[in-house]
N, C-alpha and C positions, 0 to 999 in steps of 0.2 A: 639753440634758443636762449636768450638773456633769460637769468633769473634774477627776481626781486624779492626781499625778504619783507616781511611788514609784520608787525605788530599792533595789536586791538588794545588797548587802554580806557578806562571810565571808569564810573562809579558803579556799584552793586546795581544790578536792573534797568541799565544803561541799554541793554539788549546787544552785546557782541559776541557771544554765541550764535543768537539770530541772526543776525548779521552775516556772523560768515556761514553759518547753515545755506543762508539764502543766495549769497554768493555761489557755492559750491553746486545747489540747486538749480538755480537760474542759467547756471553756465554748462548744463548739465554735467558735472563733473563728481556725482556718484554713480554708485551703480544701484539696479533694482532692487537686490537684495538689502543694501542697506536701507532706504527709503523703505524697504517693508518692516524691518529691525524697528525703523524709527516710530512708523507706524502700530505699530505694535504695541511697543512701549505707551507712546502717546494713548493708547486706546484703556492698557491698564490703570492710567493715570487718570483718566475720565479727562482727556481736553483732546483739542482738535491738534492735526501734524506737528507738533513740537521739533522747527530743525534746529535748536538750540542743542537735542541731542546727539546729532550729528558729530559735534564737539565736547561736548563735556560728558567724556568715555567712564571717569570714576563712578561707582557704585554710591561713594558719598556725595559727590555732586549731583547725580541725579536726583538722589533724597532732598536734596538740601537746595538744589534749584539754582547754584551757586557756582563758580568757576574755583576750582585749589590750585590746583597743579598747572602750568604753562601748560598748554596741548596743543600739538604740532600735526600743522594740515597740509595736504600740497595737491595742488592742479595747477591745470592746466590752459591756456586761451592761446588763439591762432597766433596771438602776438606775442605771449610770454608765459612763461613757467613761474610758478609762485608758492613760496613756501610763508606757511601763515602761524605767525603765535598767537593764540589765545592767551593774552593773561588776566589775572585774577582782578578784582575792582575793590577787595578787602582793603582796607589799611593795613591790615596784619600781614598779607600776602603782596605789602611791597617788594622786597626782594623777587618775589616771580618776576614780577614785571619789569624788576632789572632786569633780571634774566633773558625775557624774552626781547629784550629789545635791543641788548647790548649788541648786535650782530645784523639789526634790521634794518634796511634801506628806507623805509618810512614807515612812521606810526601813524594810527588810527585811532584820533581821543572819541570817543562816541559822551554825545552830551543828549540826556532827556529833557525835550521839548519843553515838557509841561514843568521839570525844576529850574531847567537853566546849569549855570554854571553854579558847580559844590564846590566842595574841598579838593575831592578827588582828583574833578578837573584839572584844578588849577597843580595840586600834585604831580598827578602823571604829566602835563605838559613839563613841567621845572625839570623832570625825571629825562623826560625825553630830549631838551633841550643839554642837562648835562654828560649824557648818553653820546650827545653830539650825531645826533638821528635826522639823518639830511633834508628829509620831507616831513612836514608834518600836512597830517590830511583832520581836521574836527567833522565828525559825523554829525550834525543833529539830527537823532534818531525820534521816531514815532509820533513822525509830524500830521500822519494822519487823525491822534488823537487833537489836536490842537487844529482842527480844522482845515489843516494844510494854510496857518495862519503866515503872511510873508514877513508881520510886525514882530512876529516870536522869532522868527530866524535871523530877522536883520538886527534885531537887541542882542540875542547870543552875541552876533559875527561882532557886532560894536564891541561890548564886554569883554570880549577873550582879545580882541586883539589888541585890546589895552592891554590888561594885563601879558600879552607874550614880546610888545615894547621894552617890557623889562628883563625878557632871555634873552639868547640867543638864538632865535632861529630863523634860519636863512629863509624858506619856502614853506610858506603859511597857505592853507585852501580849506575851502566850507563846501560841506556837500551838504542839504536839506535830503534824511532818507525817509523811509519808512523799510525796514528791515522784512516788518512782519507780512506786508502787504508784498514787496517789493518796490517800492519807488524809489527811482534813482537810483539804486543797486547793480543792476546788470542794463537795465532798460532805463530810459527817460522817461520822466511820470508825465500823464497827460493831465495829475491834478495839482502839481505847480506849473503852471503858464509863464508864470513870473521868476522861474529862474533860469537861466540861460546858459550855464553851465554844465558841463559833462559827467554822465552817468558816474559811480565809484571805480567799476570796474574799468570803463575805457581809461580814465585819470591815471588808474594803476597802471594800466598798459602803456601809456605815453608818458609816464611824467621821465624825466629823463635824469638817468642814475652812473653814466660811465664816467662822465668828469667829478663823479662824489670822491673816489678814492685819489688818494697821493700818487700818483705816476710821476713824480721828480725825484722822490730819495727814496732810492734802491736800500732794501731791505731782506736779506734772505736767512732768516731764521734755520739752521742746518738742524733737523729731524734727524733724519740715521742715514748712516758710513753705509754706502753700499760695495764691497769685497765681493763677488760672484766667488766660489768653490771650485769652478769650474778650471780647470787646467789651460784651456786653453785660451779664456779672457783673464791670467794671470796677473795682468797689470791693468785692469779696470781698478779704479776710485771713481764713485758722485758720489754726491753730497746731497742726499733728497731733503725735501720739504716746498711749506708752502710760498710763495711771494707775498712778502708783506708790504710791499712796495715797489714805487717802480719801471721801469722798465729794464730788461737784462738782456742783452746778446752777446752772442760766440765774438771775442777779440776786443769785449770791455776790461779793460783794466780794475783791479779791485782790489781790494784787501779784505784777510782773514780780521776779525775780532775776537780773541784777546789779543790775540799772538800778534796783529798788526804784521804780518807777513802779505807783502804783494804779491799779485799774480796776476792772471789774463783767464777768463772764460774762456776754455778751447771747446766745449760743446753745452749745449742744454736738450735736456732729453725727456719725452713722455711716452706712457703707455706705448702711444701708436708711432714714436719715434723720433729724429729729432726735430726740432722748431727755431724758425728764426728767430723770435724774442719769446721770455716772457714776464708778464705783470702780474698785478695780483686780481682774483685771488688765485692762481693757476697752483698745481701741484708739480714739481717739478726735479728734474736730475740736473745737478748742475757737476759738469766736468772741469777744473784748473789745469790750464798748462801746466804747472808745477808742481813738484811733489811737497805741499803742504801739510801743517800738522793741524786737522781741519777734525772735531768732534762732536757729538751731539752737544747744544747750547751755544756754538759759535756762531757769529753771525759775518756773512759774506754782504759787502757793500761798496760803495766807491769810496775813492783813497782821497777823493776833495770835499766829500758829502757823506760827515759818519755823526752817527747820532749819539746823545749823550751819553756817556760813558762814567758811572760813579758807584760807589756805595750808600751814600745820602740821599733820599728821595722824599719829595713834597709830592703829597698825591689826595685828591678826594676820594673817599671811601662809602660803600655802601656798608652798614654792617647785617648782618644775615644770621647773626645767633643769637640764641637764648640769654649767652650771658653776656656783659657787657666789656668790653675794648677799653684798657688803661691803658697810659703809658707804663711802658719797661715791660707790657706782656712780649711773649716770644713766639712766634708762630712760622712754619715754613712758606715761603713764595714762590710762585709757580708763575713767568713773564716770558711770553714766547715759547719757545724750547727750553727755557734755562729754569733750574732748578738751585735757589738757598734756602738759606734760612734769614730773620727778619728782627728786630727788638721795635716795637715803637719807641721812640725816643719822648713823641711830645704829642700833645692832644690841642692843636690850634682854637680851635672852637667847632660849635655843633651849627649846624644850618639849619633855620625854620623853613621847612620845605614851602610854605604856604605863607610866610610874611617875606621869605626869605633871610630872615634877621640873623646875624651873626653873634652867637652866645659863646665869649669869649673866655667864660668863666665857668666851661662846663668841664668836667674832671672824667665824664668817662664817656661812651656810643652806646646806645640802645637796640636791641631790634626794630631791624628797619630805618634807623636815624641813618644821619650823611653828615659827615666833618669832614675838617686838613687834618691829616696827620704828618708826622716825620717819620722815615723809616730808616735803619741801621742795615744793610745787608751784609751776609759774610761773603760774597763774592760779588763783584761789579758785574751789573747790569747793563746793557746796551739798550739804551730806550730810544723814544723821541717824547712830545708835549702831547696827552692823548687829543687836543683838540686837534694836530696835523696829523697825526699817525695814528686811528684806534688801535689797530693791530699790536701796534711795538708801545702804544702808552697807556694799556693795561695790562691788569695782574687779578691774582688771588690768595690772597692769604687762608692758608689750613692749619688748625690745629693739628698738630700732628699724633696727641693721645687717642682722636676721635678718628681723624681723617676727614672731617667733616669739614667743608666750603665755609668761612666764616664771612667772608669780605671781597666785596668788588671792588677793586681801586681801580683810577682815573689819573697818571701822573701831569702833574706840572712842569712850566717850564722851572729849573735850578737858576737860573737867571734872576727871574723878577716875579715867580711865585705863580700864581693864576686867580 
């Protein structure tokens, strides 16, 4: 069964917890015991079924009636399998909602009826557009408070898709819901008459996601050297990991990265055994005709179609710490399988996520802000432009005294920037 990732995005009270509560409910995809959990809860709180708790599992978010932490949900529909992030609608807790989206097939901005479009909005859309998040879905949520009005949802749909003229994104959709009620959620409401459009859930099932990924340039990130002990498969070598791209089969010709050593795929292998191709995102054993000097961080690709290859790297950055990102800090990079170390060289400018303005005179990143940077590596990287490859055109920069996540970077093309 296909799966599809999606992420929730909006401003505080936006209702996407409810949202997906009600999803998960409508499609019956809890079980009793939880819905009595929920119920429960909901009772010592003095209000009616809260499926908002459904998802937001912290002890402080329950208090605080608020989303922190990204929260990971997953069911089930006849037509597809879905794995869901909850992220957070704080500004403080932008980084979550990098987080949660940097891997999602489509987001979900949830906009309240009765404000219209915020800040937020307009934040997480910019987010999601640099994410390079192939569907975007705008909820207008809690349209029943607003009389199930058609003039408030058709100003939103004008409004936002002004502003998202100015990103990039390829497949824009409005969905008029009521979360709390369920309308248009799982079911088509019978109190908009007036919109003509498919429920959230069927959209999610149909919208179509196999030609989002790169199937032209082969990408195989080598995870770990498999050597069996075993005596009697003495001269087994693959090369496991996942496809970052692609398509791969048995008698393509290809070359190792660094080492630029040619070879031929003589087999591809999984769990249940071998397979005539594979794409991504498959997990996979890939076997060489030849006895190659092939190690974790190498990457296997074709020998007409190899992706950037340097130390020097232009990339947008999310930053995600406390303290603030100069130039000439030094932190370790973590891009694919391969593991350096990093210097920023130079701090291009900071991006107003919300005028989008380019402040080319800022000297360091803030929690939560987004810039260009330049990056120094001490071993060459094999990437692509994240906008054709997410897989191979991010990374993450770590403090290394902490261990701690500081930055989501986003590479450019070294050509002519992004």
């Amino acid at each position: 069964m296909e799966l599809l990732r999606f992420a929730t995005a909006g401003s505080v009270d936006d209702g996407k917890s409810t949202l997906i509560g009600r999803l998960l409910f409508d499609s019956k995809a809890i079980f009793e015991d939880q819905l009595e959990a929920v119920e429960q809860a909901s009772l010592r709180r003095g209000e009616a079924t809260n499926l908002a708790l459904l998802v937001d599992g912290l002890r402080a978010e329950r208090e605080q009636g608020i989303t922190i932490d990204v929260a990971y949900r997953y069911f089930a529909s006849p037509a597809r399998s879905f794995v869901i992030a909850d992220t957070p609608g704080h500004v403080q807790y932008t980084r979550n909602m990098v987080t949660g989206a940097s891997t999602a097939d489509v987001a979900l901005i949830l906009i309240d009826a009765r404000n219209g479009i915020v800040e937020q909005s307009r934040r997480h859309a910019f987010l999601a557009s640099l994410l390079r998040v192939p569907h975007l879905v705008v909820c207008v949520n809690k349209m029943d408070l607003v009389g199930y009005d058609q003039d408030v949802f058709d100003a939103i749909v004008a409004e936002f898709r002004a502003f998202a003229m100015r990103l990039e994104i390829t497949d824009l959709s409005f969905v008029p819901v009521s979360a709390l009620v369920g309308d248009n959620v799982v079911h088509r409401s019978a109190s908009m008459p007036w919109y003509e459009g498919s429920s959230l859930l069927h959209h999610l099932e149909t919208v179509h996601i196999a030609s989002d990924r790169n199937l032209i340039d082969v990408r195989f990130p080598v995870q770990y050297v498999i050597r069996p002990r075993d005596d009697s498969v003495h001269d087994y070598r693959g090369y496991a990991g996942q496809m970052a791209g692609g398509v791969l089969k048995p008698g393509d010709e290809v070359v190792v990265l660094p080492s630029g050593w040619p070879s031929t795929v003589a087999a591809i292998e999984t769990y249940d055994g071998p397979v005539a191709e594979a794409f991504a995102p498959m997990s996979v054993t890939v076997r060489l005709a030849d006895d190659v000097d092939v190690s974790r961080g190498d990457l296997i690709c074709r020998r007409h179609n190899q992706p950037h290859v340097g130390q020097d790297v232009e990339a947008m950055v999310c930053w995600m710490a406390e303290g603030s990102l100069r130039a000439g800090a030094r932190y370790a990079i973590h891009h694919t399988t391969r593991a350096a170390r990093a210097v920023v060289k130079d701090l291009a400018y900071r991006l107003d996520v919300n005028t989008l303005h380019r402040d080319e005179s800022a000297s360091d990143l803030g929690l939560n802000e987004i810039g260009r940077i330049s990056l120094r590596t001490t071993a060459p990287l094999f990437y692509d432009e994240y906008r054709r490859n997410r897989a191979t055109g991010s990374f993450i920069l770590i403090d290394e005294a902490t261990h701690a996540t500081v930055a989501a970077g986003m590479m450019l093309d070294p050509s002519h920037g992004g």
